[in-house]
C-alpha positions as CSV (number, residue, x, y, z in Angstrom):
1,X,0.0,0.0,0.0
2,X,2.8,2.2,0.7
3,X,4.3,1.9,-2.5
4,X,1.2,2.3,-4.6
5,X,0.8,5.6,-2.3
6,X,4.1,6.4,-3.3
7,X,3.4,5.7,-6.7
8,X,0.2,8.1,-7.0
9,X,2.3,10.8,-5.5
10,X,5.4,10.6,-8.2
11,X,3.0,10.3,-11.2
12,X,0.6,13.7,-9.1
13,X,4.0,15.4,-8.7
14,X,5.1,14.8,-12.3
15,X,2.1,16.3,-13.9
16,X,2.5,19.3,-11.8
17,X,5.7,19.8,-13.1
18,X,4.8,18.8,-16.6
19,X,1.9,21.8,-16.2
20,X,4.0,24.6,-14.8
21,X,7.0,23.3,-17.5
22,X,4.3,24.5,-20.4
23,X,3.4,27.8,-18.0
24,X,6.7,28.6,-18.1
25,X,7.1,28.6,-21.9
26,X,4.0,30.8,-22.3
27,X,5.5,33.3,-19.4
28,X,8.9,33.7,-21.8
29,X,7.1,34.0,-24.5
30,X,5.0,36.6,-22.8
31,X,8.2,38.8,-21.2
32,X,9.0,38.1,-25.2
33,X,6.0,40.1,-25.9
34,X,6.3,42.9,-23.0
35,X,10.4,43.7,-23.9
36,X,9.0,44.1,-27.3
37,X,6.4,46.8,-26.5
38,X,8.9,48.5,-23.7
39,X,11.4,48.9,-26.1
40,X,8.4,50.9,-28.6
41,X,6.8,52.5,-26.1
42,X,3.9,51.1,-25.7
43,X,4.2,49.8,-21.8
44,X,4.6,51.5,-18.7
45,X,7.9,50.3,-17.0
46,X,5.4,49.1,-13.9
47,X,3.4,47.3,-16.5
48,X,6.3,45.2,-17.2
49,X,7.5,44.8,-13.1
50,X,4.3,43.0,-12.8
51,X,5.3,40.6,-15.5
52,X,8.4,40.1,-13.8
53,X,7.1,39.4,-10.8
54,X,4.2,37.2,-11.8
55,X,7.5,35.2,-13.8
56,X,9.7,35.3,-10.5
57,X,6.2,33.6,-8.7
58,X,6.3,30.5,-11.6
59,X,10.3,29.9,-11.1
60,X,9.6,29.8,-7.7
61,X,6.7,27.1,-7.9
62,X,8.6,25.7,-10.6
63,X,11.8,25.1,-8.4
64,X,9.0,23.8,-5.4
65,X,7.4,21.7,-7.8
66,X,11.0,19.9,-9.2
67,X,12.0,19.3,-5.3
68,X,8.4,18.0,-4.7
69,X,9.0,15.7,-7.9
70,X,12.5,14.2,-6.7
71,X,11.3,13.5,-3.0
72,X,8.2,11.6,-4.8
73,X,10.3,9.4,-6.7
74,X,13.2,9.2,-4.0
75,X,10.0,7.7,-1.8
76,X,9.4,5.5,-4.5
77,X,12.8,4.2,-4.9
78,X,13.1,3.4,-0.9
79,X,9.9,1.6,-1.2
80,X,11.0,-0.6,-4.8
81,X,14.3,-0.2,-4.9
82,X,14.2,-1.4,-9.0
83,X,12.2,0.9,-9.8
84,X,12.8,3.4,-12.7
85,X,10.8,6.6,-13.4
């Protein structure tokens, strides 16, 4: 039971990961977007703060989300030691 819990958790922390992975590629391609429209003029330098901030807030869950995804499967591998992800 303990490994199947284990299990379960990898493959939940995985798909997090997997998620904020694709949220991150929109976010570049978004700060893409706003240095493109600070360079012409067309943002307010605060404007573009708030992007960078909303971007610092997704690294951060990103990093949380990769340590959450290595002590899944580190669980995993105490439980089933052949085990492979």
């Amino acid at each position: 039971a303990n490994a199947l819990t284990a299990i379960v958790n990898w493959q939940a922390a995985k798909k997090v990961a997997q998620l904020l992975s694709v949220r991150e590629n929109q976010l570049q391609t978004l700060v893409g977007i706003i240095e493109d429209k600070r360079k012409a003029g067309l943002l307010e330098p605060l404007d573009a703060e708030l992007v960078y901030l909303n971007l610092s807030q997704v690294f951060s869950e990103i990093s949380e989300s990769q340590i959450a995804l290595k002590n899944a499967e580190v669980n995993v591998q105490e439980l089933l030691p052949d085990w492979t992800p």
